[in-house]
Rosetta silent file (secondary structure, phi, psi, omega in degrees, C-alpha in Angstrom):
SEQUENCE: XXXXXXXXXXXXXXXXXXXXXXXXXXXXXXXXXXXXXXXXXXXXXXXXXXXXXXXXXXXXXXXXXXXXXXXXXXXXXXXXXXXXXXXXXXXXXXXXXXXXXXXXXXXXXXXXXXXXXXXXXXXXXXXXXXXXXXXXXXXXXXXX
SCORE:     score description
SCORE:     0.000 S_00000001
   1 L     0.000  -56.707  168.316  -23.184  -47.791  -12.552 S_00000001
   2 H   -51.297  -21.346 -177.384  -19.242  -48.182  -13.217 S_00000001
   3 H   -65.813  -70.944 -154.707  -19.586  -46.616  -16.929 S_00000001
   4 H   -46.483  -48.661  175.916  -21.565  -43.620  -15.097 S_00000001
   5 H   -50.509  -70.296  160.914  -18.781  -43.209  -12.190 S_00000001
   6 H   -24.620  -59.401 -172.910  -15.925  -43.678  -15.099 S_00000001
   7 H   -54.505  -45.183 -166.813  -17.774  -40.794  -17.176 S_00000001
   8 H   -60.128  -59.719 -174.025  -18.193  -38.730  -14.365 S_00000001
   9 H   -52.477  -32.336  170.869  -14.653  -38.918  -13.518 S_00000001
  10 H   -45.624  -61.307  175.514  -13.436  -38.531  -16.719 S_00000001
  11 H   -56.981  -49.562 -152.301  -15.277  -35.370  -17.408 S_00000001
  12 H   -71.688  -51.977  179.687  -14.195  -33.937  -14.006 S_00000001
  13 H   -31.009  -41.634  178.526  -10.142  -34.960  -14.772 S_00000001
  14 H   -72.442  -51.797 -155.354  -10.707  -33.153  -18.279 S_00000001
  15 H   -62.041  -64.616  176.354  -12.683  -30.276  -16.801 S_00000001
  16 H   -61.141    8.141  171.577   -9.835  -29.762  -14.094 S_00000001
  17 H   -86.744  -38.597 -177.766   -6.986  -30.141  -17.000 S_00000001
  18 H   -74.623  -32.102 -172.116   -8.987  -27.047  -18.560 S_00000001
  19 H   -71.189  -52.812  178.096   -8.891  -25.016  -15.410 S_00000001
  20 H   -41.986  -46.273 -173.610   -5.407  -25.600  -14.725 S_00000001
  21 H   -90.271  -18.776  151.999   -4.680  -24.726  -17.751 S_00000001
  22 H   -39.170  -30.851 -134.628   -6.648  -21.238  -17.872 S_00000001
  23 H  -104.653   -8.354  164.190   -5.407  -20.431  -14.797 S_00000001
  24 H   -80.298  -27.992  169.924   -1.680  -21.305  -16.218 S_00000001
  25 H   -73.135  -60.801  178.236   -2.209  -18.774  -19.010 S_00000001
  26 L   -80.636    0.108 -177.484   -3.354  -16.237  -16.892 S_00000001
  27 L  -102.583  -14.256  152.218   -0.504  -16.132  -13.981 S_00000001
  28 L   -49.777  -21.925 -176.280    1.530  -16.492  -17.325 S_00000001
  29 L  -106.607   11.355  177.146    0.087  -12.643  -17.893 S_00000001
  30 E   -99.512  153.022  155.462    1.379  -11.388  -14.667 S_00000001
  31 E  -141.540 -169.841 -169.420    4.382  -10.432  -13.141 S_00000001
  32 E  -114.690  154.898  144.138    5.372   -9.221   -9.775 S_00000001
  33 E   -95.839  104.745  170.326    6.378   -5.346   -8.223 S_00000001
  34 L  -109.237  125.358  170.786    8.848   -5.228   -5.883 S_00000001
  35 E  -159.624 -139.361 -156.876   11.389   -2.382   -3.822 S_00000001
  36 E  -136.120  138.874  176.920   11.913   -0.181   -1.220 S_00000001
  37 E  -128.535  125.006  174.007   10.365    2.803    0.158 S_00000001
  38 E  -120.616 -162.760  163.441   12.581    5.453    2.095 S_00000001
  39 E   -81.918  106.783 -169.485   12.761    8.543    3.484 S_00000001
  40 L   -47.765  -49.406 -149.859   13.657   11.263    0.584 S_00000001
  41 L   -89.752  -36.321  167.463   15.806   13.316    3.156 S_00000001
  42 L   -86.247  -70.207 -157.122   17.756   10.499    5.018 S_00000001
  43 L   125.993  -25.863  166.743   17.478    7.569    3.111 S_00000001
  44 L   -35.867  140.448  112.551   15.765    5.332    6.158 S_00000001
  45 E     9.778  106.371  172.284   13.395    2.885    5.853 S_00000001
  46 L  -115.747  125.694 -173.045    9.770    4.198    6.002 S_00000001
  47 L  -115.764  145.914 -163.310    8.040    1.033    7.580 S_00000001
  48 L    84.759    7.470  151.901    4.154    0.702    7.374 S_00000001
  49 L   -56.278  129.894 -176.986    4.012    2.287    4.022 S_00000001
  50 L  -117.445  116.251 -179.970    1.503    1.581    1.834 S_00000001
  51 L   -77.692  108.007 -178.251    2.066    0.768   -1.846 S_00000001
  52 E   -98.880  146.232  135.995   -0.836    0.616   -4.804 S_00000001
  53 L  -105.022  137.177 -167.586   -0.779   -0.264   -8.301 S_00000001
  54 L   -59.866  149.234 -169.068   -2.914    2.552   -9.694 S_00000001
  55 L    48.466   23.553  157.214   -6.562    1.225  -11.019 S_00000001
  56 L  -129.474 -153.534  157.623   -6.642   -1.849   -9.340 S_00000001
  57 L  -127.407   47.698  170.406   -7.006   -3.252   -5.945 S_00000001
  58 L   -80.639  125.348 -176.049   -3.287   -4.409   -5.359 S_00000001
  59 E  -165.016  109.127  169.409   -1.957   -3.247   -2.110 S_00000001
  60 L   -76.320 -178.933  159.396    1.307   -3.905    0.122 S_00000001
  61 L  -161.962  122.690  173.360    2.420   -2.301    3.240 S_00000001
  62 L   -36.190  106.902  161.825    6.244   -1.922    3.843 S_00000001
  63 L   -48.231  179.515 -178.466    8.013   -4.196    6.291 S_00000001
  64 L   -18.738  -70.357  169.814   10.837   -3.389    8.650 S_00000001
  65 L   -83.195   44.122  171.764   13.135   -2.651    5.795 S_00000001
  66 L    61.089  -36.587 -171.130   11.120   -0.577    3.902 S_00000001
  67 L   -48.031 -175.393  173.864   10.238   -3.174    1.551 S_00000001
  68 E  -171.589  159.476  172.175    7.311   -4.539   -0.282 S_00000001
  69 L  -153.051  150.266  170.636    6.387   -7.284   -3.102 S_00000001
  70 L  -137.359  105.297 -164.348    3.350   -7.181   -4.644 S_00000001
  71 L  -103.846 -159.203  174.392    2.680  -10.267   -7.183 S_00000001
  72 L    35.786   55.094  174.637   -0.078  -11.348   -9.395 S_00000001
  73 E  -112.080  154.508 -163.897    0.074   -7.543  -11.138 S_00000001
  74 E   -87.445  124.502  169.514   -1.563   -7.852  -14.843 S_00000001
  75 L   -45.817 -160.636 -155.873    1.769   -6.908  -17.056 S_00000001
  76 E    72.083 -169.996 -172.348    1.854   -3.992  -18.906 S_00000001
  77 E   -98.064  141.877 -176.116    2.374   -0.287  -18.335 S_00000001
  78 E  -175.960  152.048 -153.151    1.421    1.094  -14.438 S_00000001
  79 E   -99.590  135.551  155.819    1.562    3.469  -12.308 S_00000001
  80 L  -121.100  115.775 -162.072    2.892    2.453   -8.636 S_00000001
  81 L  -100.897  122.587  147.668    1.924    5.080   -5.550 S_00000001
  82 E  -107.779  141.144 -160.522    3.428    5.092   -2.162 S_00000001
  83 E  -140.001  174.879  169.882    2.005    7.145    0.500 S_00000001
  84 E   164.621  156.163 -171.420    2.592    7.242    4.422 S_00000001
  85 L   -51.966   85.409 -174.165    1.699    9.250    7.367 S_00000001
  86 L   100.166   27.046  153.644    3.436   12.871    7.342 S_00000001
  87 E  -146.217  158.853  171.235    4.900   12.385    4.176 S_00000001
  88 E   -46.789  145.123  158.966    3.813   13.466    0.559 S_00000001
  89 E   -58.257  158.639  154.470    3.376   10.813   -2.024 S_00000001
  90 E  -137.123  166.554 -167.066    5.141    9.413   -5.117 S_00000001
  91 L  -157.653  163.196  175.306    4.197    7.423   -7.542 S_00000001
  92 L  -130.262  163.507  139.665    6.315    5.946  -10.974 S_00000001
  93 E  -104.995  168.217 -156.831    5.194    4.632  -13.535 S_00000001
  94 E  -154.619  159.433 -148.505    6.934    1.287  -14.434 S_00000001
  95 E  -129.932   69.173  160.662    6.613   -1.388  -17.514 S_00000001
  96 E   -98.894  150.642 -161.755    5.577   -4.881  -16.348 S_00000001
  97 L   -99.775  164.590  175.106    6.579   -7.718  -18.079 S_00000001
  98 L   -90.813  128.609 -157.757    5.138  -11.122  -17.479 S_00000001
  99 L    93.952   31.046 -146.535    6.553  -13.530  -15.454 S_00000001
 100 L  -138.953  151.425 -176.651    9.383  -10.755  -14.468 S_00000001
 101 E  -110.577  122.790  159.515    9.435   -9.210  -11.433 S_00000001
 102 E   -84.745  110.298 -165.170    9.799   -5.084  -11.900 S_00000001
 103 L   -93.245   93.071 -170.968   11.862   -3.352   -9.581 S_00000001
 104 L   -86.829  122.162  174.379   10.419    0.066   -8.033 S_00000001
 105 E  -121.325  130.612 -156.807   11.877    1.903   -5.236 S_00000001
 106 E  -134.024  135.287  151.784   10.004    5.309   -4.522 S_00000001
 107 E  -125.449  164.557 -153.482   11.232    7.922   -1.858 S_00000001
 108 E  -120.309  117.225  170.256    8.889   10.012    0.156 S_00000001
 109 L   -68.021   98.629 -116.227    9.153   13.706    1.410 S_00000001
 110 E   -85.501  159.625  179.223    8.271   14.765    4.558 S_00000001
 111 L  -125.603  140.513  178.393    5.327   17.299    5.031 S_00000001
 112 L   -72.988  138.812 -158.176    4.711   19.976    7.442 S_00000001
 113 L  -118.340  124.165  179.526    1.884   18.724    9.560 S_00000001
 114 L   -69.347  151.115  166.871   -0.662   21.936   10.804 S_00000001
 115 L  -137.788  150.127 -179.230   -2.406   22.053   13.871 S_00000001
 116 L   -93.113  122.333 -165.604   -5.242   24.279   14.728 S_00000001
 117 L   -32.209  134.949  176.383   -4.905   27.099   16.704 S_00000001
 118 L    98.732 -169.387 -152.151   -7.523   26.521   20.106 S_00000001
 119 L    66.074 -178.650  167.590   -8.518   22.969   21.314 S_00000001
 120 L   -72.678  -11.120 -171.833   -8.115   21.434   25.032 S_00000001
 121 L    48.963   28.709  175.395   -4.954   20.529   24.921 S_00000001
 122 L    63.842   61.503 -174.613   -5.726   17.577   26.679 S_00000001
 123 L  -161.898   -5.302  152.103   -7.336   19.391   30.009 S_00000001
 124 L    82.165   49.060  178.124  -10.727   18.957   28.734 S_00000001
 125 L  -120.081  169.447 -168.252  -11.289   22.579   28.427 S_00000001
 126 L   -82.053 -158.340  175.904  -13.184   24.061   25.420 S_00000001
 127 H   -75.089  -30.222  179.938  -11.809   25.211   22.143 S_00000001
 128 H   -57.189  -52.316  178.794  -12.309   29.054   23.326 S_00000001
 129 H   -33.188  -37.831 -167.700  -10.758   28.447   26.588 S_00000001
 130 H   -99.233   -9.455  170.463   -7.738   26.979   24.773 S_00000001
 131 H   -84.198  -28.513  170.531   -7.444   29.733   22.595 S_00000001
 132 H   -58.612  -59.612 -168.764   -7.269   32.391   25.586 S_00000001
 133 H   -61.824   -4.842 -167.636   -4.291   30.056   26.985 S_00000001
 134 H   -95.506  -37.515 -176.101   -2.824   30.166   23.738 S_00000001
 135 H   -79.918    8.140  178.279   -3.099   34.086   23.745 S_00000001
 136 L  -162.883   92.235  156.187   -1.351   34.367   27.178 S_00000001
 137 L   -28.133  -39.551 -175.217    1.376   31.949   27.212 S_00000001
 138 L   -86.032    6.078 -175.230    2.229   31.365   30.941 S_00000001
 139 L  -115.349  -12.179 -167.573   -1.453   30.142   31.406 S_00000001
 140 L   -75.374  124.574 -166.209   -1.143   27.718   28.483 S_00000001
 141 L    65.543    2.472 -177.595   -1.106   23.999   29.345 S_00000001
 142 L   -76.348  113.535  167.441   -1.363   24.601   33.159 S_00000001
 143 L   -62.180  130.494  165.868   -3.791   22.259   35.172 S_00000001
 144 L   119.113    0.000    0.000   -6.750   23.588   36.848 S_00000001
């Protein structure tokens, strides 16, 4: 029974020496993406941005300070896209190497955001209704 226990253990100590060391090889083929995402026209912080590397499923979202880190990206050449709510995207492409952290900072333009002529306007009335108030201003937004 002690040989069998010994064997067992043996094999698992070797088996987990092999894993380790796969799994040392492959975070060896990674590196990390890190920056800043602003505002193109000020220069602010855009916080709650969300940052891809293109053709995977790597994904940040900006903190406070605009920032973001994204690690454990496979090295090599890639595209990184930031997007947020009322502004256009950008994207870079960027060279990572492994075990190197690559430093992106993308900034984002603002977009004109449309709205469609008509609805309730929050008065629960229908979209026709809201288009007559729309066509005779002093009735427009009015209770009742």
């Amino acid at each position: 029974m002690r040989i069998f226990i010994r064997s067992t253990l043996r094999a698992v100590l070797v088996l987990g020496g092999l894993i380790d060391g796969v799994g040392a090889v492959a975070g060896a083929q990674q590196g990390t993406v890190a920056g800043r995402v602003t505002d193109q026209a000020n220069g602010q912080p855009l916080v709650g941005a969300r940052v891809t590397i293109m053709g995977t499923s790597l994904i940040a979202q900006t903190n406070a300070e605009g920032r973001y880190t994204l690690p454990r990206v496979p090295g090599g050449q890639l595209t990184v896209r930031a997007t947020a709510v009322g502004f256009g995207a950008a994207s870079r492409a960027v060279t990572v190497n492994p075990g190197e952290t690559a430093a992106v900072d993308l900034a984002l333009g603002a977009v004109a955001v449309l709205r469609r002529r008509g609805g309730d306007h929050g008065h629960g009335r229908s979209s026709q209704e809201g288009s007559r108030q729309l066509d005779r201003p002093d009735r427009c937004c009015q209770a009742g």
